[in-house]
C-alpha positions as a Markdown table, in Angstrom:
| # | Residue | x | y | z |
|---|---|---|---|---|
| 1 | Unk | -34.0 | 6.5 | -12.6 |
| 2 | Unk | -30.5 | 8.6 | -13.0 |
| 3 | Unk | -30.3 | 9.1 | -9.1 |
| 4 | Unk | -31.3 | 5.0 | -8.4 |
| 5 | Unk | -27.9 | 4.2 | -11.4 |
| 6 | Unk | -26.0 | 6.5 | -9.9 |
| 7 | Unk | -26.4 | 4.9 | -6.2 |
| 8 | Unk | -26.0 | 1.4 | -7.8 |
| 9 | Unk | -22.4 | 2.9 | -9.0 |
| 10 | Unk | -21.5 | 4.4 | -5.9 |
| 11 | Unk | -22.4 | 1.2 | -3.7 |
| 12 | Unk | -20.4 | -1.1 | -6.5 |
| 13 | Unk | -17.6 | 1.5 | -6.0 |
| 14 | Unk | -17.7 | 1.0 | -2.7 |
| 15 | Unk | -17.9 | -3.1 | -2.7 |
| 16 | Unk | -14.4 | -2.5 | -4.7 |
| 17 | Unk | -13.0 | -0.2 | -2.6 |
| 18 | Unk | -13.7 | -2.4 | 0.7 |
| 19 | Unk | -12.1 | -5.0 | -0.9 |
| 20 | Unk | -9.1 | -3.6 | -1.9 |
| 21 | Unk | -8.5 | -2.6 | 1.9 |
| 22 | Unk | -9.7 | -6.2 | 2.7 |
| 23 | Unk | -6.7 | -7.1 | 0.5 |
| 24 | Unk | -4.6 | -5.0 | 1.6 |
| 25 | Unk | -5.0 | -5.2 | 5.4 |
| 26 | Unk | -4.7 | -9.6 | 4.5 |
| 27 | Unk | -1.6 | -9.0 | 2.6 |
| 28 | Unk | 0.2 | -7.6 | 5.3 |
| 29 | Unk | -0.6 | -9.7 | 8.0 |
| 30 | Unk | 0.1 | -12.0 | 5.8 |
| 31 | Unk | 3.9 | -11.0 | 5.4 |
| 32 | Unk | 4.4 | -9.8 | 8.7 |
| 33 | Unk | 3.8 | -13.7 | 10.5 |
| 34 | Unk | 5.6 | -14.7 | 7.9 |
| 35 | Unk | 8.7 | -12.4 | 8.1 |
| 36 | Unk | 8.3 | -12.9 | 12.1 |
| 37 | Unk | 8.2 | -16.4 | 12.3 |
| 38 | Unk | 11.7 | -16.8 | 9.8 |
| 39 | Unk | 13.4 | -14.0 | 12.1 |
| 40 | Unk | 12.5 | -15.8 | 15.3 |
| 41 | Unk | 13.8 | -18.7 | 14.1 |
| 42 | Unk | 16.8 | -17.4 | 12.8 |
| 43 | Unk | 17.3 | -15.9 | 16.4 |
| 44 | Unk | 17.0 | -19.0 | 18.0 |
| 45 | Unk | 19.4 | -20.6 | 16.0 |
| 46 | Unk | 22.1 | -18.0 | 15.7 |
| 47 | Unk | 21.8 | -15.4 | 18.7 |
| 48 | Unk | 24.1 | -12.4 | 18.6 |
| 49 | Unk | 23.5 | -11.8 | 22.1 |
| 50 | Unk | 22.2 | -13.2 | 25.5 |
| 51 | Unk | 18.6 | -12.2 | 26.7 |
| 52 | Unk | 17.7 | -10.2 | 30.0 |
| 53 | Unk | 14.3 | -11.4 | 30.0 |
| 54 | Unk | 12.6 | -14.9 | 28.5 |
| 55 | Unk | 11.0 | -14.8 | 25.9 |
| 56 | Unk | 7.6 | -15.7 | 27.6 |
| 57 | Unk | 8.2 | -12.5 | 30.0 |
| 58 | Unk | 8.5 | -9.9 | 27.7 |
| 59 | Unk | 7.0 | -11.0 | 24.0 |
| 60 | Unk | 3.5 | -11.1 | 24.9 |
| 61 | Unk | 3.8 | -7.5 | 26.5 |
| 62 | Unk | 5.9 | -6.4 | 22.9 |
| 63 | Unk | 3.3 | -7.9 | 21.0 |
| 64 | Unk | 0.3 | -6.3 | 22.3 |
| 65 | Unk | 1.4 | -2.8 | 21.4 |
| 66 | Unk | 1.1 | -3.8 | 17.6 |
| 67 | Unk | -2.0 | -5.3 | 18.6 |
| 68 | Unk | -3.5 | -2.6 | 19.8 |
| 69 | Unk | -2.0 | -0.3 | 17.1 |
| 70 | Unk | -3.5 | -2.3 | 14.4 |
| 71 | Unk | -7.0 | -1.9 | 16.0 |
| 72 | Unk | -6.9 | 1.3 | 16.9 |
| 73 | Unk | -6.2 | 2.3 | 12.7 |
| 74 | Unk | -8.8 | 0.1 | 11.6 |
| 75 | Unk | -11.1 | 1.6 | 14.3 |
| 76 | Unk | -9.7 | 5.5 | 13.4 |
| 77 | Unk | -8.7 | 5.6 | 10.1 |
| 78 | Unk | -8.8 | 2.2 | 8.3 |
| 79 | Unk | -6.8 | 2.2 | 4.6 |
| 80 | Unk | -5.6 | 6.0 | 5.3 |
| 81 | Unk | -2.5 | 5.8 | 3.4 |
| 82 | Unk | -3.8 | 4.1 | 0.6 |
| 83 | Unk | -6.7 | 6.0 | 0.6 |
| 84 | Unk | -4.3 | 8.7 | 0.3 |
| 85 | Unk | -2.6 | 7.4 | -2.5 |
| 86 | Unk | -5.5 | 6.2 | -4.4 |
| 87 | Unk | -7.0 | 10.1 | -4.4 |
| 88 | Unk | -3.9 | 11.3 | -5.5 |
| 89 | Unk | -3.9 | 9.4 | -8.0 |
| 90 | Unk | -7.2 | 10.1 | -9.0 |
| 91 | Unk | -6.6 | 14.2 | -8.8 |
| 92 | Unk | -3.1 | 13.9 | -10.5 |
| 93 | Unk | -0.9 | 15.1 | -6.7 |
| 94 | Unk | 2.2 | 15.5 | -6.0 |
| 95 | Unk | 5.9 | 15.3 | -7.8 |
| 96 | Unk | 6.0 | 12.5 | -9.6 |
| 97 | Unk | 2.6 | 11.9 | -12.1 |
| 98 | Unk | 3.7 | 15.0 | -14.1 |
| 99 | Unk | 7.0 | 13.1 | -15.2 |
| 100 | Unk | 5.0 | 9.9 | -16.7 |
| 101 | Unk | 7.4 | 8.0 | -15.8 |
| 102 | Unk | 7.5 | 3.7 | -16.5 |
| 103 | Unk | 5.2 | 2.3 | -13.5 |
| 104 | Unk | 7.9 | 0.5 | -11.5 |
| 105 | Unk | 10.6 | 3.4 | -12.3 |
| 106 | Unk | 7.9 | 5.3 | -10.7 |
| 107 | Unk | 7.1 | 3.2 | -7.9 |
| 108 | Unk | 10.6 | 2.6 | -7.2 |
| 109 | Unk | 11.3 | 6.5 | -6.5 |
| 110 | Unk | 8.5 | 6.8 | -4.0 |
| 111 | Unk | 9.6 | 3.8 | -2.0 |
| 112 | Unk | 13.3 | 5.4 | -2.2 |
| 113 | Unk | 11.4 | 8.9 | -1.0 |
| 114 | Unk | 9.2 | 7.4 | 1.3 |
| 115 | Unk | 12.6 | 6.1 | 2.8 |
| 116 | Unk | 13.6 | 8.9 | 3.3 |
| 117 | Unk | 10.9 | 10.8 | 4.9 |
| 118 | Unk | 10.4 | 8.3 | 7.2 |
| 119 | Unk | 14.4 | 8.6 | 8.1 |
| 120 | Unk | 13.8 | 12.4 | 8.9 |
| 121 | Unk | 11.0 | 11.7 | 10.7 |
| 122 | Unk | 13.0 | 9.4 | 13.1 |
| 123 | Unk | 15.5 | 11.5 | 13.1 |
| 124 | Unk | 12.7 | 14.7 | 14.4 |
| 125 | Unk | 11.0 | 12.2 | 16.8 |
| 126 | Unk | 14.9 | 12.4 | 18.4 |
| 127 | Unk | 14.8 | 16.4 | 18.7 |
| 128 | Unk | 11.8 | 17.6 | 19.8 |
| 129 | Unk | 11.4 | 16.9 | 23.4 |
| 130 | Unk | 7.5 | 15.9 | 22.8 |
| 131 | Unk | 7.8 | 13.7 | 20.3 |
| 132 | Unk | 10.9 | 11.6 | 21.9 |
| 133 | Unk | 8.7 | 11.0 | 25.0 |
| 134 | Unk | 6.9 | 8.7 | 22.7 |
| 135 | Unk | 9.9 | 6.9 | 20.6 |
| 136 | Unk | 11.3 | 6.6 | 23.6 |
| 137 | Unk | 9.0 | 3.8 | 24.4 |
| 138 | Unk | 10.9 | 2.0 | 21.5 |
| 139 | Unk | 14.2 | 2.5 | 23.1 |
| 140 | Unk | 13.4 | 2.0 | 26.2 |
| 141 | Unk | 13.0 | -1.9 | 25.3 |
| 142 | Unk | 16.2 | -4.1 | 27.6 |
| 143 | Unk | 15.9 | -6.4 | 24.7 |
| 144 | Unk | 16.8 | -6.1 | 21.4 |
| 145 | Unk | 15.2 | -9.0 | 19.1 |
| 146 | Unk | 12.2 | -9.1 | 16.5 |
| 147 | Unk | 9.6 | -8.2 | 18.9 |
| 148 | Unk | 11.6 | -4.8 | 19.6 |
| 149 | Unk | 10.9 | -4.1 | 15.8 |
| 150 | Unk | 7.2 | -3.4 | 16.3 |
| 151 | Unk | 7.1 | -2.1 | 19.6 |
| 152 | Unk | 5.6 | 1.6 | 19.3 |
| 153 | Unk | 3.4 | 3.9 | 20.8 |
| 154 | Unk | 0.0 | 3.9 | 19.5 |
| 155 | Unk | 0.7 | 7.7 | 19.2 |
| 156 | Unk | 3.9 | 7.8 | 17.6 |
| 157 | Unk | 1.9 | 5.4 | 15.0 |
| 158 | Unk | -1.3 | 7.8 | 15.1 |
| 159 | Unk | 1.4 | 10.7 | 14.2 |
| 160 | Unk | 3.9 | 8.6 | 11.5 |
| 161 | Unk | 0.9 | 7.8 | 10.1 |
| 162 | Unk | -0.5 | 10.8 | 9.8 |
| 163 | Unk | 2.9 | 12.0 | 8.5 |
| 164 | Unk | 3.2 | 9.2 | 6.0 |
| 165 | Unk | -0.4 | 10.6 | 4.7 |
| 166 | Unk | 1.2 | 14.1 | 4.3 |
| 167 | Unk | 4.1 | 12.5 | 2.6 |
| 168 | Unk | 1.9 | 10.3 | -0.1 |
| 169 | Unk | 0.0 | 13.2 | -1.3 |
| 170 | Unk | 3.3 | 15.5 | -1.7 |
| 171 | Unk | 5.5 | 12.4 | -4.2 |
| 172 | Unk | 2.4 | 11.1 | -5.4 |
| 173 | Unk | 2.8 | 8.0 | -4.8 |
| 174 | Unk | 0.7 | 5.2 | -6.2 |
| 175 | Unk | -1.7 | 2.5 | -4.1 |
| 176 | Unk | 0.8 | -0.1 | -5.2 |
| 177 | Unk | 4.0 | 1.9 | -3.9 |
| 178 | Unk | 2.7 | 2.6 | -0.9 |
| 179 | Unk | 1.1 | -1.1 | -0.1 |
| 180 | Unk | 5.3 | -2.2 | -1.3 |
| 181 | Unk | 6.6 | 0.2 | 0.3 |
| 182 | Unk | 4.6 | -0.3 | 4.0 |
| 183 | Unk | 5.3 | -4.3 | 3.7 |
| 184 | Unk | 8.5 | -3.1 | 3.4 |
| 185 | Unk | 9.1 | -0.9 | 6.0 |
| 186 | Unk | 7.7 | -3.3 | 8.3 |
| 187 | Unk | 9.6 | -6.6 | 7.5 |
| 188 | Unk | 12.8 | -4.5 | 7.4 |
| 189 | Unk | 12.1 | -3.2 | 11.3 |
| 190 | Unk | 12.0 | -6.6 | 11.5 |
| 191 | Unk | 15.2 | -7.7 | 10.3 |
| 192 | Unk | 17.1 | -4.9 | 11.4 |
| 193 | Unk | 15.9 | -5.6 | 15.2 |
| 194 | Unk | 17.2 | -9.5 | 14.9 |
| 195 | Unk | 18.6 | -10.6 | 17.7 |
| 196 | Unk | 20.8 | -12.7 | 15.2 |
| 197 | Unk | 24.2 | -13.5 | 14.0 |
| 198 | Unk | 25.3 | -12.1 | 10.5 |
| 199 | Unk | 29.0 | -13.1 | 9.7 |
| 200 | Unk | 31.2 | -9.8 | 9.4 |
| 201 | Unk | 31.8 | -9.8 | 5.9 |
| 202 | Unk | 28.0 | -10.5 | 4.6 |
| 203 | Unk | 26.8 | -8.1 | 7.0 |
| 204 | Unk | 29.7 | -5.5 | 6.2 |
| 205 | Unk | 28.4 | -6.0 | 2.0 |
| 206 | Unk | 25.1 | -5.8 | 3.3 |
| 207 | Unk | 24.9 | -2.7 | 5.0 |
| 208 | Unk | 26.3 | -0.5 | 1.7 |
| 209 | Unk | 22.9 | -0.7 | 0.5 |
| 210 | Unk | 20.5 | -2.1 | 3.9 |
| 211 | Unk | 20.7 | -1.6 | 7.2 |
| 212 | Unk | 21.6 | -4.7 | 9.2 |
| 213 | Unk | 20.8 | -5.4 | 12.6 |
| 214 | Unk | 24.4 | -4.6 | 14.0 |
| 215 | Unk | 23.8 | -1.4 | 12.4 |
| 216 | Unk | 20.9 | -0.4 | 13.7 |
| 217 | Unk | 21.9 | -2.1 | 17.3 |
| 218 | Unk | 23.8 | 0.5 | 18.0 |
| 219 | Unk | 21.3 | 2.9 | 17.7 |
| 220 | Unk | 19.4 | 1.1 | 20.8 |
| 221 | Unk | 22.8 | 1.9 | 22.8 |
| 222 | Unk | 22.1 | 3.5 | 26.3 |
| 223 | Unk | 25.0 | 5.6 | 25.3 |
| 224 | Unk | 23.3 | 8.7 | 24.2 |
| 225 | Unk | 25.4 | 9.6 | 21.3 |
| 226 | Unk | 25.1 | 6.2 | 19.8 |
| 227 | Unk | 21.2 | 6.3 | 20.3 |
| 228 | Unk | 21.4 | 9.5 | 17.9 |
| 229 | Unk | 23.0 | 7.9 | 15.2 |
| 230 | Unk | 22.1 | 4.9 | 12.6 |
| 231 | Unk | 18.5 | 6.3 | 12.1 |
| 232 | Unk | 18.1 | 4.1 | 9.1 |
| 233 | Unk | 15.0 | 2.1 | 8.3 |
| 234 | Unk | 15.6 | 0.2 | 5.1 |
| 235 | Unk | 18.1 | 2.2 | 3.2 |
| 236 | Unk | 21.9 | 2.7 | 4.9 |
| 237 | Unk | 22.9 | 5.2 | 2.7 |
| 238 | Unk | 20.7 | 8.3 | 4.5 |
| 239 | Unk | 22.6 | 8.0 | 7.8 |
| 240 | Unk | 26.2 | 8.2 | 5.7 |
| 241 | Unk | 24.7 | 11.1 | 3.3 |
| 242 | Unk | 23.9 | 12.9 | 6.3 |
| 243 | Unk | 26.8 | 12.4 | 8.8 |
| 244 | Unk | 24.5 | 10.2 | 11.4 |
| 245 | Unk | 26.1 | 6.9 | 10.6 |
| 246 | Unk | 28.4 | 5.0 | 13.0 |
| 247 | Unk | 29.7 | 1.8 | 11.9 |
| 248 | Unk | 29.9 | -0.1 | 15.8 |
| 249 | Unk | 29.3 | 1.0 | 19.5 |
| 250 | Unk | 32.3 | 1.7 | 21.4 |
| 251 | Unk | 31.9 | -1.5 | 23.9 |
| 252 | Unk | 31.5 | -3.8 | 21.3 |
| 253 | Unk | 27.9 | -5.6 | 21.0 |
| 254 | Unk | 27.8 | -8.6 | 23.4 |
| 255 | Unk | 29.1 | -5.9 | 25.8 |
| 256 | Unk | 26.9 | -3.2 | 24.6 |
| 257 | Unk | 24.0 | -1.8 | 27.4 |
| 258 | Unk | 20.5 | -1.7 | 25.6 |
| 259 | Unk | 18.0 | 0.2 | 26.2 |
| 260 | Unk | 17.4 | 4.0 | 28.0 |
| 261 | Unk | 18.6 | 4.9 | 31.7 |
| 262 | Unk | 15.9 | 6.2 | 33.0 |
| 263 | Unk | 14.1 | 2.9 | 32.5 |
| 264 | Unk | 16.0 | -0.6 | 33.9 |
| 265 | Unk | 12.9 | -1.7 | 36.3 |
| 266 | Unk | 12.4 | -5.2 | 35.6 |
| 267 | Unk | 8.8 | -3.7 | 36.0 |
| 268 | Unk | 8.9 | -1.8 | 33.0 |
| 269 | Unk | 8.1 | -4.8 | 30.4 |
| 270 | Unk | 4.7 | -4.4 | 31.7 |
| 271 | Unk | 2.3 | -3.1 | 28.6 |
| 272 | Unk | 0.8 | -1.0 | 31.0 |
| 273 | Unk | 3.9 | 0.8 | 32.2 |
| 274 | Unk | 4.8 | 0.7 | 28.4 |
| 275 | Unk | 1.6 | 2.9 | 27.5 |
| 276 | Unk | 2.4 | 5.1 | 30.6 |
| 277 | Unk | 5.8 | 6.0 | 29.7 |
| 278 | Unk | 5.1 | 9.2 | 27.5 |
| 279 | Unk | 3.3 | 10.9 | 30.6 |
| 280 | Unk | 5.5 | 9.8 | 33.3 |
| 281 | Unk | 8.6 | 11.9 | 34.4 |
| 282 | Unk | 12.4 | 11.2 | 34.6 |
């Protein structure tokens, strides 16, 4: 009788569980066409600069990379970072649950710390030789709009993910901080890839706290020592604490080349030569 109460528990455990990552996974799909749709609009009506390719050319090949990433981490490891979160919450990880702090003084800290991780991990993906062979597919977009924003390699996801993972468990960050703090992160790479007009003195106000997309435009520079600055995600002040930040590219934007050398085919908007890029040699 124990072990048949003790299966009914698990399986109700279970039923809750599957929802929460049912709610989870809805929520941000949710945000993201959401946060897409108001920055391609906002594109449309205010560009910052003129396209190489149409739209129709190169957004449907952007777009299937987070596609594919998506399924491949439901497929792999569905809910990993909350799953993360939710154990160490349960076993009492990490740096913050000894401090009992206030909930949202706690979950603001591991959004602010999860920033920052995630701005070291850019800024590793841009040392070791490895690892930029697969961020390079992000910079090696012509383009620099919304769809540039989620264009990564499934295994630069499979490995920020993974890191993210590490990351929860060491802060001890709650379900709820890291759910915040990935809707975030991804309506922020978003806004910061806008192909879109800010006037100088919002976006100047702006960037003291976020980075903007002029910011982080010159980070997609062909100009090598450009691309290794402005490694911001949501937070501006990580590139200034840490001598990375540069405040515009040298030609000025509409002038500015994007993109990567070594990669100017018309050709390589392709999704296939996209995937291909982290085994091919320059």
């Amino acid at each position: 009788m124990n072990s048949i109460l003790s299966l009914a528990h698990a399986a109700r455990a279970n039923n809750r569980m599957e929802e929460f990552f049912a709610g989870e996974t809805t929520l941000r799909i949710s945000a993201f066409a959401i946060v897409f749709a108001a920055i391609a609009m906002w594109e449309a009506l205010v560009p910052r600069r003129p396209r190489r390719f149409k739209r129709s050319v190169r957004w449907p090949q952007n777009l299937a990379l987070p596609a594919i990433n998506h399924l491949l981490l439901i497929l792999v490891v569905p809910g990993a970072e909350v799953g993360v979160a939710i154990a160490a919450q349960a076993h009492g990880w990490g740096l913050l649950p000894p401090f009992r702090l206030p909930v949202w003084v706690q979950t603001v800290t591991a959004i602010v710390l999860l920033d920052l991780a995630i701005y070291v991990q850019h800024r590793v993906f841009h040392v070791v030789p490895m690892l930029w062979r697969v961020h390079r597919v992000h910079h090696a977009d012509m383009d620099f709009d919304v769809t540039t924003g989620v264009r990564f390699h499934p295994l630069e996801i499979a490995f920020s993910t993974a890191f993210k993972c590490m990351m929860i468990a060491v802060i001890g960050a709650t379900p709820v901080a890291v759910i915040a703090f990935e809707i975030l992160l991804n309506a922020s790479s978003m806004f910061e890839h806008a192909n879109a007009r800010l006037s100088t003195s919002v976006d100047r106000w702006l960037r003291c706290i976020v980075v903007t997309p002029d910011m982080h435009r010159v980070h997609h520079s062909s100009v090598m020592s450009e691309t290794n600055s402005n490694f911001g995600f949501n937070i501006s002040w990580w590139d200034r604490l840490f001598g990375t930040y540069r405040a515009q590219p040298a030609a000025g934007h509409e002038a500015m080349q994007i993109g990567l050398e070594v990669f100017r085919n018309a050709g390589e908007v392709r999704v296939d030569r996209v995937l291909a890029q982290p085994f091919r040699s320059t």
